[in-house]
C-alpha positions in Angstrom: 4.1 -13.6 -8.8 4.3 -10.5 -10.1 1.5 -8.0 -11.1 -0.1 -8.8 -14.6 -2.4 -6.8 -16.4 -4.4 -8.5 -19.4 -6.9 -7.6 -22.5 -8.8 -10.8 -24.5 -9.2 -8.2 -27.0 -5.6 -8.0 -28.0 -1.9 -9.1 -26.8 0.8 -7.1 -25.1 2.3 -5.1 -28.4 -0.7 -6.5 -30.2 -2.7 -4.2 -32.6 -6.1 -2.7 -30.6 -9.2 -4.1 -32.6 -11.4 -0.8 -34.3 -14.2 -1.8 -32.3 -12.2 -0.2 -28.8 -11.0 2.9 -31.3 -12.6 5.8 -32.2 -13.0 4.3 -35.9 -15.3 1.8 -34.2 -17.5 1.6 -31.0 -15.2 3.6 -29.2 -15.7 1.2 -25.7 -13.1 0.5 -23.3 -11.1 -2.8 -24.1 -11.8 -5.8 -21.3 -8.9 -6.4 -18.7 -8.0 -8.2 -16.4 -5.3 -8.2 -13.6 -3.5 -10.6 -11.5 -0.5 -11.4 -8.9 -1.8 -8.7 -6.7 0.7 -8.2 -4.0 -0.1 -8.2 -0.4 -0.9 -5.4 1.5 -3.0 -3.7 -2.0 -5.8 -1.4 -0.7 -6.9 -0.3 -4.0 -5.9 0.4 -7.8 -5.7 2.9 -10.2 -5.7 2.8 -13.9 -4.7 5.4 -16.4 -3.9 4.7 -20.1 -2.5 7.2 -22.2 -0.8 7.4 -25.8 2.7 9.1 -25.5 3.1 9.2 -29.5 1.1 11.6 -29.8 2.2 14.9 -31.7 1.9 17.0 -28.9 3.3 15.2 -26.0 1.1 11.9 -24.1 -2.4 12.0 -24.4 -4.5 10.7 -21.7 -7.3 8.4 -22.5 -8.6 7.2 -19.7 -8.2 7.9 -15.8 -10.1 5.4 -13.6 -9.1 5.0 -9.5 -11.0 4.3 -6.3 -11.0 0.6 -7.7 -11.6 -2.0 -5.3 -9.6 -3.8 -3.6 -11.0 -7.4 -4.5 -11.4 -6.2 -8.5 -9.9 -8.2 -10.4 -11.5 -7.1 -13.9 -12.9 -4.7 -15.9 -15.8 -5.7 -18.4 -15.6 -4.1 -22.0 -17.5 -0.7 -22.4 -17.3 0.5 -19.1 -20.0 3.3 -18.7 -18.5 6.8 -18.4 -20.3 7.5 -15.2 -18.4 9.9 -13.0 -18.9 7.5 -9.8 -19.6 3.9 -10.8 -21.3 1.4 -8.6 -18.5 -0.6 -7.1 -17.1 2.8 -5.8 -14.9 3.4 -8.3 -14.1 6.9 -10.3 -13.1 8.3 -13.5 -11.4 11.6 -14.7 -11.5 13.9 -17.1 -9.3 12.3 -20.0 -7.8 15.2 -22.9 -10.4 14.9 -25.1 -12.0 17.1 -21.9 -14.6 13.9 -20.7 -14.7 11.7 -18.2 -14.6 8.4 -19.3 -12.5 6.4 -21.6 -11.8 7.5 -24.8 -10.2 4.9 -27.7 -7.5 5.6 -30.0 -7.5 7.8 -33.1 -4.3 9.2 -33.9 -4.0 11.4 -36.5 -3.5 9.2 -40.2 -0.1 8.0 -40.6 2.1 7.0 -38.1 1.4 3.4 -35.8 0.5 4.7 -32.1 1.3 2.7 -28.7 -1.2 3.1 -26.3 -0.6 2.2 -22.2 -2.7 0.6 -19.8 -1.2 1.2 -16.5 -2.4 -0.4 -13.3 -1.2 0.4 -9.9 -1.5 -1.5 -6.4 -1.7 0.7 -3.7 -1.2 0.7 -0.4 -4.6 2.9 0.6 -7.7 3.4 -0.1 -7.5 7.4 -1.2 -11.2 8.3 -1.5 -11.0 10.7 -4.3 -13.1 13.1 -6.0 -14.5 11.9 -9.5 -13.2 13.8 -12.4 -9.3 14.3 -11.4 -6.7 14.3 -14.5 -4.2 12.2 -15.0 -1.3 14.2 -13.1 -3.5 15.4 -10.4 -4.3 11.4 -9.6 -0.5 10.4 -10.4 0.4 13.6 -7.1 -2.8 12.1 -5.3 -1.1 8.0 -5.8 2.8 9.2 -5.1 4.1 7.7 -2.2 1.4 4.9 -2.7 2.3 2.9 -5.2 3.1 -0.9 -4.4 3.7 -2.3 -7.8 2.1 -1.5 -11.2 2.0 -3.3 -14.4 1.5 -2.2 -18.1 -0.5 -3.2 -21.2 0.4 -2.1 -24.6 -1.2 -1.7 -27.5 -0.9 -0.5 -31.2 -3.3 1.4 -33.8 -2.6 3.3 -36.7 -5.1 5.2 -38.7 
């Protein structure tokens, strides 16, 4: 089985509701993940929207996640070091935390949720970007799976 990753807020391609947008409550959508394959020390999760005008723009960076995680509950806090161990970094809009869609009016968006498996438990400091935790995971990436979602303004 392969690895899955999962919203009940919306379907792969699906349009993201306003309430996990920043037209709405601006809160990070619930997942969930499955088929994780052996060996998996820990995840990561970064989700980014590459339509944007001036190249992909990161909206969330989240690692350190447990090994035995198989979820993550809608609005998670934007708390540096949560309690379960895991971290966030500093998305563009210059934060920590997660940070919902709003393109600029026009044109439909995709936004990515990208989970990886990997093979170690990397102990990272809070607040890395999105590159600087994609250098930190090279080499340690078992499998990863993507959710996509849509919203236009």
């Amino acid at each position: 089985m392969a690895l899955e990753i999962k919203s009940s807020a919306f379907k792969n391609g699906e349009s993201i509701p306003v309430k996990y947008t920043g037209k709405g409550e601006d809160i990070s959508p619930p997942l969930v993940w499955s088929g994780v394959p052996e060996g998996t020390k820990g995840f990561a999760l970064i989700s980014d929207d590459p339509d944007a005008p001036m190249g992909s723009w990161v909206h969330w960076v989240l690692y350190d996640i447990p090994r035995d995680k198989r979820s993550l509950s809608e609005g998670v806090k934007k708390d540096r070091v949560s309690d379960d161990g895991s971290k966030q970094g500093t998305t563009d809009f210059g934060r920590v935390g997660y940070g919902g869609p709003y393109p600029p009016p026009g044109s439909l968006h995709r936004y990515f949720f990208r989970l990886y498996a990997l093979d170690a438990k990397l102990d990272l400091k809070p607040g890395l970007t999105k590159k600087a935790l994609l250098n930190a995971i090279e080499g340690h990436i078992i499998e990863e799976a993507e959710l996509m979602g849509k919203f236009k303004r």
